[in-house]
N, CA, C and O of each residue as an XYZ file, in Angstrom:
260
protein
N      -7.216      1.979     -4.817
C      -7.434      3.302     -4.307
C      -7.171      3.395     -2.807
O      -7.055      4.535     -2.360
N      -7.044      2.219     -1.838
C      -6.828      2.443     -0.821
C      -5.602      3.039     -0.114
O      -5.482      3.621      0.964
N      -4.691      2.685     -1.126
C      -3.627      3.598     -0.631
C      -3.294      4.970     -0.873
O      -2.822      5.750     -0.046
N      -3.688      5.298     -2.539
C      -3.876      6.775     -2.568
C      -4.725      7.169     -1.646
O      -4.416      8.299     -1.270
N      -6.110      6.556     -0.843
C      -6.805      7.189      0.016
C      -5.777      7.741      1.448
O      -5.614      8.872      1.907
N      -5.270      6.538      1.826
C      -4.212      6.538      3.170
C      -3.310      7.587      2.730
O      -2.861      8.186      3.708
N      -2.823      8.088      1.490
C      -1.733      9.384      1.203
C      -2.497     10.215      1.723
O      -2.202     10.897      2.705
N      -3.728     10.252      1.026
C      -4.303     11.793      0.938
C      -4.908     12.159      2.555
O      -4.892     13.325      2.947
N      -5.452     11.002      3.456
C      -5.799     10.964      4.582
C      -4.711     11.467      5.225
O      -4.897     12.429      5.970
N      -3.304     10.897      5.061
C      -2.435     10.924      6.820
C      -1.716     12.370      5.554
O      -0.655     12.937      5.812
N      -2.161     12.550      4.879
C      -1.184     13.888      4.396
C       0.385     13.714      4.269
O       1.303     14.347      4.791
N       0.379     12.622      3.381
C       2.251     12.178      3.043
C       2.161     11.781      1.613
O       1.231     11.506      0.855
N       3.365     11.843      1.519
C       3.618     11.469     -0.262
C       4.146      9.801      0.038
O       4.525      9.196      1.041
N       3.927      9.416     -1.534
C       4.660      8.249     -1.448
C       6.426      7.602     -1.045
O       6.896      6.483     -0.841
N       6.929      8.878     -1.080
C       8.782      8.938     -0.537
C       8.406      8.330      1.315
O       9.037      7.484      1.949
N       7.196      9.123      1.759
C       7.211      8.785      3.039
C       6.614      7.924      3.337
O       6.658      7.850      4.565
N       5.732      6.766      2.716
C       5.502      6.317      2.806
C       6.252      4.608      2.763
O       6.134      3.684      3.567
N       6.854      4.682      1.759
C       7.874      3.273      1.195
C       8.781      3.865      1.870
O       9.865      3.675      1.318
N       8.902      4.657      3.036
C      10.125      4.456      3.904
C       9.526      3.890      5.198
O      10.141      3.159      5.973
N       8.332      4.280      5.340
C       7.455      3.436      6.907
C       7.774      1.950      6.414
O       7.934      1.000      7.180
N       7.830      1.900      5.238
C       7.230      0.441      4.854
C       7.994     -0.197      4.313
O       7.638     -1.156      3.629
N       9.827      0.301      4.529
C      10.658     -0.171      3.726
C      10.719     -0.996      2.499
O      10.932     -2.208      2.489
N      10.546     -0.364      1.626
C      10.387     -0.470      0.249
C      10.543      0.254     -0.727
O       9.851      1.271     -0.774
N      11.143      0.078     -1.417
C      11.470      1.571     -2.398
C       9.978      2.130     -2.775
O       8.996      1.546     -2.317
N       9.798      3.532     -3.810
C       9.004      4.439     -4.110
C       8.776      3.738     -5.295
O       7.659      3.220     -5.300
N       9.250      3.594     -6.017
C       9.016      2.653     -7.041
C       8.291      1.182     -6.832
O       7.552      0.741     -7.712
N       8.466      0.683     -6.000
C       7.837     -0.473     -5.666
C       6.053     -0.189     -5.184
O       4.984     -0.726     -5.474
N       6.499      0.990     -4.282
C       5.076      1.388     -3.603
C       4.149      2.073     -5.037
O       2.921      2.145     -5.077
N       4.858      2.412     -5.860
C       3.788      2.950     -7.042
C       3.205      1.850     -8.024
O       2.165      1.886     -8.682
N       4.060      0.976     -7.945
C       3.410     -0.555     -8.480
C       2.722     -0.857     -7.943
O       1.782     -1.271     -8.622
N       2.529     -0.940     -6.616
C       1.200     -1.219     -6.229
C       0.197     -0.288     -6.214
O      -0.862     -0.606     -6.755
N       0.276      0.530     -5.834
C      -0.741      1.763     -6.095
C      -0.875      1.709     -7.309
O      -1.615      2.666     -7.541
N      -0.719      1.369     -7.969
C      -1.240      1.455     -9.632
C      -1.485      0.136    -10.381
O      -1.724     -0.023    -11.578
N      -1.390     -0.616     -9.569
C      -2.064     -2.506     -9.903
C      -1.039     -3.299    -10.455
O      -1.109     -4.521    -10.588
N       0.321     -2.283    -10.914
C       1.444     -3.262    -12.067
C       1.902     -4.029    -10.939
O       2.438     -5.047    -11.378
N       1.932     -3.996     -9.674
C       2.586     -5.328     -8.480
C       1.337     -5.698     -7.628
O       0.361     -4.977     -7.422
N       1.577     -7.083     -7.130
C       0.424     -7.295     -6.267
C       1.339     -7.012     -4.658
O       2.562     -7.141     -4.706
N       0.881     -6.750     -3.712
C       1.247     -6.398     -2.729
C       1.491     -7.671     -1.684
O       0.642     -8.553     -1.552
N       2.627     -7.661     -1.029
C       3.097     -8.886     -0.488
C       2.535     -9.211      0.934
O       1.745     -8.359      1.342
N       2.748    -10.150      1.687
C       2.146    -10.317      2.750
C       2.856     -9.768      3.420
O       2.299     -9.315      4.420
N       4.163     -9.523      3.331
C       5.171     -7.997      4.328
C       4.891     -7.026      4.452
O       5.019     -6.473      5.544
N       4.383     -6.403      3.371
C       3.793     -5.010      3.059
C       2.230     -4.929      3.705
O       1.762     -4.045      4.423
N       1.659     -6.025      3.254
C      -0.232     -6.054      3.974
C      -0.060     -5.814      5.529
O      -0.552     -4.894      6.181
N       0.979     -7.142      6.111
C       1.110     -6.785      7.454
C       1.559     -5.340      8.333
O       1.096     -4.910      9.390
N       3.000     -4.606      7.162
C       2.922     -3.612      7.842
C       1.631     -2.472      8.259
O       1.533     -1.849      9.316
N       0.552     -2.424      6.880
C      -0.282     -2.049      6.578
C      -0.956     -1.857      7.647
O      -1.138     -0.825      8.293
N      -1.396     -3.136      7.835
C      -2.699     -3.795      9.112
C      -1.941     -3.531     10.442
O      -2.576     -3.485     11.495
N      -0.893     -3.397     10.421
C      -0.636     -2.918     11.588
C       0.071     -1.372     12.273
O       0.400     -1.089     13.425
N       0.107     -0.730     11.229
C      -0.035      0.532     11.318
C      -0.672      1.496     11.275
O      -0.668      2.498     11.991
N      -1.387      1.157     10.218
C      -2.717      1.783      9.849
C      -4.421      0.931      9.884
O      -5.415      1.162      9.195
N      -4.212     -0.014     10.901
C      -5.702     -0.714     10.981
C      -6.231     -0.751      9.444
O      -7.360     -0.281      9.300
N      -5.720     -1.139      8.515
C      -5.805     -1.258      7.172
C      -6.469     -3.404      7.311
O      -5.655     -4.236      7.713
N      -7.748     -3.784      6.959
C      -7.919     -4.908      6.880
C      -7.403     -5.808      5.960
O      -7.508     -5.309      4.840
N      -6.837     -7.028      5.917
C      -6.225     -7.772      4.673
C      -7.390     -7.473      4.339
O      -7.603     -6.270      4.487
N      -8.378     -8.137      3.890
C      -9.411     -8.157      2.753
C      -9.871     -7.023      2.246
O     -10.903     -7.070      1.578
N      -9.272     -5.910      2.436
C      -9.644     -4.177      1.499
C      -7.953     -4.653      0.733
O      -7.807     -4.858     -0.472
N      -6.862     -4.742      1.749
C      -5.760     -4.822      0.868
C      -5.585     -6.029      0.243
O      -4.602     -5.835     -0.472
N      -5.945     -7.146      0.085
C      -5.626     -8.291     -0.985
C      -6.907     -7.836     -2.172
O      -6.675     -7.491     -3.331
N      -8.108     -7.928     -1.613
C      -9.034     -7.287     -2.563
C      -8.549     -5.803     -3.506
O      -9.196     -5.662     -4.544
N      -7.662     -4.905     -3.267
C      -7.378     -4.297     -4.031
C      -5.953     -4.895     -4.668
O      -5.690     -4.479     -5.796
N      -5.223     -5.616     -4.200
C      -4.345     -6.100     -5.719
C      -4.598     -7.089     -6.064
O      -3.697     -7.779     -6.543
N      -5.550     -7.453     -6.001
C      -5.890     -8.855     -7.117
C      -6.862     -8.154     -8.002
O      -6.982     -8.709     -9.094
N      -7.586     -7.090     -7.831
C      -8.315     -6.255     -8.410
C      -7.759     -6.247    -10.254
O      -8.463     -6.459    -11.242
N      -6.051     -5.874    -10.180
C      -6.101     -5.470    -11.775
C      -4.698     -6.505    -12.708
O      -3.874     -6.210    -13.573
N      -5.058     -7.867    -11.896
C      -4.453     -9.412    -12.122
C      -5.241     -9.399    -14.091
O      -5.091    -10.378    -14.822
């Protein structure tokens, strides 16, 4: 849920988002929806764009392993 939270917070869809984060839209909905676990490329952009902590983001994709 943390990333649907970060959509609904900064007010963007997922198109704008997997482009901050170079990654396709498809990729970013795998994770938002547990079918991918999220990489340490993606956590870092995370944590450093959005003060997003690894341990909310590894704790949510190991969540639905």
């Amino acid at each position: 849920m943390i990333l649907q939270d970060l959509l609904k917070q900064k007010k963007i869809n997922q198109s704008q988002l997997s482009k901050e984060l170079n990654i396709s839209v498809s990729l970013l909905s795998k994770i938002i929806h547990g079918h991918r676990n999220i990489s340490i490329d993606v956590a870092n952009k995370l944590h450093d764009k959005y003060n997003i902590a690894y341990e909310v983001l590894l704790d949510r994709s190991n969540s639905h392993e």
